[in-house]
N, C-alpha and C positions, 0 to 999 in steps of 0.2 A: 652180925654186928655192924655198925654205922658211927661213923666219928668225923671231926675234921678233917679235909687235907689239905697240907702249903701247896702251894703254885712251885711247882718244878718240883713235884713227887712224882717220879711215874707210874705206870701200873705195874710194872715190872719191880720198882724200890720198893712199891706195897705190898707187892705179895712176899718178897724177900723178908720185910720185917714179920711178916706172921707166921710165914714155914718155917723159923727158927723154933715155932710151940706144935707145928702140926702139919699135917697136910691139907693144903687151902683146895679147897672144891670150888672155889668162884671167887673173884674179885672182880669189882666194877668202880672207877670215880666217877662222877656226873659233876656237872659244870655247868654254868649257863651258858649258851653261846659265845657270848663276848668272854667268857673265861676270866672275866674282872672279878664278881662274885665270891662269895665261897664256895669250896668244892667240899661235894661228902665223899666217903668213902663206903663201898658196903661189901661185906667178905663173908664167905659161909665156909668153916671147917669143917674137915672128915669127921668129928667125933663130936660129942657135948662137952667132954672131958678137955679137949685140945682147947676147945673156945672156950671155956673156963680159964683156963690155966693163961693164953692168951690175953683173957680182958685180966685175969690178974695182975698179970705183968707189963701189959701196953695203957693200962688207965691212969693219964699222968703224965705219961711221959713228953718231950718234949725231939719234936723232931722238925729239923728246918726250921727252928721260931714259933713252929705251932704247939702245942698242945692237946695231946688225943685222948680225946675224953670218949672212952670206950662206952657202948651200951649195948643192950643186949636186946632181942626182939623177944616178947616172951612168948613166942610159940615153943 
């Protein structure tokens, strides 16, 4: 999955908000160098089930001012 993320999330608050639905196998944010930019987020859960239930529940929602517009990679 891939969505926004505010500036002053860390990767550590990111994975916190998605191990509430599952067990996260991978978190990454990418950034541009100057970090001015947007940043993405990109996270892989232990199951298909967990990332389901995950994007049902974090698409929308509003964290630090942003808005996480969940999406799913369809592999």
């Amino acid at each position: 999955m891939n969505m926004p993320v505010a500036h002053g999330v860390t990767r550590g608050e990111f994975v916190g908000i998605f191990s509430r639905y599952g067990k996260v196998s991978h978190a990454v944010i990418l950034a541009t160098i100057d970090n001015a930019s947007r940043r993405r987020g990109f996270i892989v859960m232990s199951t298909h089930s967990e990332a389901r239930l995950a994007l049902a529940s974090l698409s929308r929602t509003e964290i630090k001012c942003v808005f996480f517009s969940v999406t799913r990679h369809p592999c």
